[in-house]
C-alpha positions in Angstrom: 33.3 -76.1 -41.3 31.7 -75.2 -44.7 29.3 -72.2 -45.2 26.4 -73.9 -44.8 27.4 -75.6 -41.8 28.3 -71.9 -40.2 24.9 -70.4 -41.6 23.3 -73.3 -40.0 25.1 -72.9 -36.7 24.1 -69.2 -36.4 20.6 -69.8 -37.7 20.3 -72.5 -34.8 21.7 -70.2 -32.1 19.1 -66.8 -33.3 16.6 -69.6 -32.3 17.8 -70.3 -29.4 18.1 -66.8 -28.0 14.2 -66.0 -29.1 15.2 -64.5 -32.6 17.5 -61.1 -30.6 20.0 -59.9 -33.1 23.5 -60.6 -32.4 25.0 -57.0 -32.6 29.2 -57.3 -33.1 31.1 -56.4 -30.7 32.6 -52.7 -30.8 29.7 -51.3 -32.8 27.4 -48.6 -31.8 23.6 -49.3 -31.5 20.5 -47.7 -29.6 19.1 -50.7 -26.7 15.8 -50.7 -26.0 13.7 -51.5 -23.2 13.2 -55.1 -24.5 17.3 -55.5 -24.8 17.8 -54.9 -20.9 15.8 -57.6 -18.2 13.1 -55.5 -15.8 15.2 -54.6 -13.0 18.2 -55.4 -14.5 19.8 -51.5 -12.7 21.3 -50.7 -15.8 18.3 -48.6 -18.4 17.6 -45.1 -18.7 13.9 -46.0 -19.5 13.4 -48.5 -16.5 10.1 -48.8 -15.4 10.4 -47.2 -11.8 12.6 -44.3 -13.2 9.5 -43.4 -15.7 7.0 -44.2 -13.1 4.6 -41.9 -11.3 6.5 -42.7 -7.9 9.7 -41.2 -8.9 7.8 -38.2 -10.6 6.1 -37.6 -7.4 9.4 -37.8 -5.6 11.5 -35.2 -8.0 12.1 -31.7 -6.3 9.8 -29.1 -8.4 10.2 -25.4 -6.9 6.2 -24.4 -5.0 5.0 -21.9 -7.4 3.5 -18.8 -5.9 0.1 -18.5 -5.4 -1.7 -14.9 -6.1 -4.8 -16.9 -4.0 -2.0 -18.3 -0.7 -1.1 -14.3 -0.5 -4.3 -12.7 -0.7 -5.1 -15.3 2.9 -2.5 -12.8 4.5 -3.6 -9.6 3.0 -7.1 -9.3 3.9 -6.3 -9.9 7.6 -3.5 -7.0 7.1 -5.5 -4.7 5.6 -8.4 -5.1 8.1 -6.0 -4.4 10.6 -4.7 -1.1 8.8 -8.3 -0.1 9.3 -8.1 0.2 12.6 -4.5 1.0 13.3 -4.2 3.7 11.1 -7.0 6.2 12.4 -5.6 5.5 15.9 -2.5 7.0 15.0 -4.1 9.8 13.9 -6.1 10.1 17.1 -2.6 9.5 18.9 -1.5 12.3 17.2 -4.2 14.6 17.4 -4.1 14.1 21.6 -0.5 14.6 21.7 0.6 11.3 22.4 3.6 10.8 20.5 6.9 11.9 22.7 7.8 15.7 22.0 10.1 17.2 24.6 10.3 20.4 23.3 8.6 23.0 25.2 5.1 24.4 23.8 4.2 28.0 23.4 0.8 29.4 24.2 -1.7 29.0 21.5 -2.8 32.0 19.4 -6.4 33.6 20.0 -9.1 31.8 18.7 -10.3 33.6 15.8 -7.1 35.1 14.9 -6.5 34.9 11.4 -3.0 35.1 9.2 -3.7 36.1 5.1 -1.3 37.3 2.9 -0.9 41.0 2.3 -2.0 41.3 -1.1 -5.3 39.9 -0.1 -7.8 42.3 -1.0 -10.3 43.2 1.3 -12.8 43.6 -1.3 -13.2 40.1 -1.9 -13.9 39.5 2.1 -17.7 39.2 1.8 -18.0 35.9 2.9 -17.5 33.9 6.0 -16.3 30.9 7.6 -17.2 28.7 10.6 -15.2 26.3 12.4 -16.1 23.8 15.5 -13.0 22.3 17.2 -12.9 18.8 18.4 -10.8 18.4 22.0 -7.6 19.4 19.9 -6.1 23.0 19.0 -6.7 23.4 15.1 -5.4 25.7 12.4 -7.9 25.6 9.5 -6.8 26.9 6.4 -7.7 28.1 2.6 -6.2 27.5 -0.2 -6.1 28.7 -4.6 -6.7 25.3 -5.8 -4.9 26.5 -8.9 -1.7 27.7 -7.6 -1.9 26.2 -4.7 -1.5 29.8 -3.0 -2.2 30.3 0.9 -5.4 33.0 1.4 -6.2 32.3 4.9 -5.6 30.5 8.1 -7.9 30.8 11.2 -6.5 29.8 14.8 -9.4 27.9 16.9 -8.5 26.5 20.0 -9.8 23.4 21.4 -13.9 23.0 22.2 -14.1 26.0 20.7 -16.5 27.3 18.0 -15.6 31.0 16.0 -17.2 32.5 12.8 -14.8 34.8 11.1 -15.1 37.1 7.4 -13.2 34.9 4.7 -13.0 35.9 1.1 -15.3 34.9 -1.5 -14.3 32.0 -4.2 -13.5 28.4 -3.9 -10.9 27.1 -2.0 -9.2 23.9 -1.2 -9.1 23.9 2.7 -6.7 22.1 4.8 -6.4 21.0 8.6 -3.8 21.3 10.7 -4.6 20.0 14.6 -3.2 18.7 18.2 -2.5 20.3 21.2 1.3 21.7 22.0 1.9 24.7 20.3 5.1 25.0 18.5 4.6 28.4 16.7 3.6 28.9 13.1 6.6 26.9 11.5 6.7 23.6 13.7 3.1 23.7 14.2 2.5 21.3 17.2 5.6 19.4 16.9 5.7 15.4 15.9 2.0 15.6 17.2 1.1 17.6 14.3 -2.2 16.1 12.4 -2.7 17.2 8.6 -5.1 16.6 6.9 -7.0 17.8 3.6 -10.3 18.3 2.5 -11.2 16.2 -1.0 -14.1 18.8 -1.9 -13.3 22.1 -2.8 -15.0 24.4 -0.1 -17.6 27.1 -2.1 -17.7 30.8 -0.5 -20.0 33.3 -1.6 -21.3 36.3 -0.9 -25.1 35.4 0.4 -23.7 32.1 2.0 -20.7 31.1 3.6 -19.4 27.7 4.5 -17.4 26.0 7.7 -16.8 22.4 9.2 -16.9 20.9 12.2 -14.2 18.9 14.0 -15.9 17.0 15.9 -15.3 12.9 15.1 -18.7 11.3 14.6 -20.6 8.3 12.6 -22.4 10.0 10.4 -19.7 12.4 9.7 -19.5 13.7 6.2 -16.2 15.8 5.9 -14.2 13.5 3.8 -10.7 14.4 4.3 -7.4 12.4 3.0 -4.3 12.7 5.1 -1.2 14.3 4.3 2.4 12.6 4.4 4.6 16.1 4.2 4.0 18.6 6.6 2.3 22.0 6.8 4.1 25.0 5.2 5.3 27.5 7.5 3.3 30.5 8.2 5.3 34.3 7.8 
């Protein structure tokens, strides 16, 4: 067979198969889509592989939603409303478990103040109305943070004692089995403090009242440590 007879041969059989290339065997070539039937099993780029079926059908990890968490939170939270000021009333009544024995409660009115508390300075007063729990209410330097007073009122009680003139941040301690003036009333103790700072002068003096109401307006913020101990 002469060379044109072989260049006609291969130019017959290119018709044949549609014009495709004949690629040699053992060489290295990129197939595309239109070198591989529909179907055929075998491409990277089928049809069904690229398809939106098979995307819907790959495994993508959920990504968090700030808006699917904040479903659970606002039903927490309006629980914590309610839960958390009946602890404190739980506490308040004495009616978490405390087996340790109470102590009789100090006199109301009775007062403990640091030595070097001048008595110059007491020109003032301060009155305090008890709820249905035993209270301790006390001053403090809202610079040093420097005990001036504590008044003992028992509960349903109401006393009016002399206090020292200045401005004080005032703390609450209350509930009902008396522990002494280190343990306070036990795991029932309530603390609690003030936000304001508490004004006494010498014309006017200033108190609270205990009592849990509505229209209440002693804004106070409870306290996670304890009360210090009082020598």
């Amino acid at each position: 067979m002469g060379l044109d007879d072989r260049d006609y041969m291969r130019d017959r059989y290119r018709a044949r198969q549609g014009g495709k290339r004949e690629v040699p065997l053992g060489s290295a070539s990129w197939i595309g889509r239109a070198a591989q039937p529909a179907g055929s099993g075998g491409g990277w780029f089928e049809k069904k592989n690229r398809g939106h079926d098979y995307q819907r059908g790959r495994y993508r990890p959920r990504q968090s939603s700030p808006l699917r968490h904040a479903r659970w939170l606002i039903p927490i939270l309006c629980l914590l409303t309610y839960v958390i000021p009946m602890y404190f009333d739980a506490k308040r009544g004495g009616w978490l478990p405390d087996l340790m024995p109470g102590i009789p409660f100090p006199e109301s009115g009775s007062v403990t103040v640091p030595t070097h508390l001048s008595q110059k300075r007491i020109t003032s007063s301060l009155t305090v109305q008890t709820s249905d729990a035993n209270a301790v209410v006390q001053l403090f330097d809202p610079d040093t943070d420097e005990h001036v007073l504590s008044v003992y009122v028992a509960g349903n009680d109401h006393v009016v004692i002399p206090a020292p003139r200045g401005t004080f941040r005032m703390k609450i301690v209350e509930g009902r089995k008396w522990h002494g003036p280190t343990r306070y009333f036990g795991p029932n103790t309530q603390y609690e403090t003030v936000l304001k700072l508490m004004t006494f002068s010498k014309r006017m003096g200033n108190g609270i009242d205990l009592r849990r109401r509505v229209d209440g307006n002693l804004h106070t913020r409870p306290m996670i440590t304890n009360p210090e101990p009082l020598l």
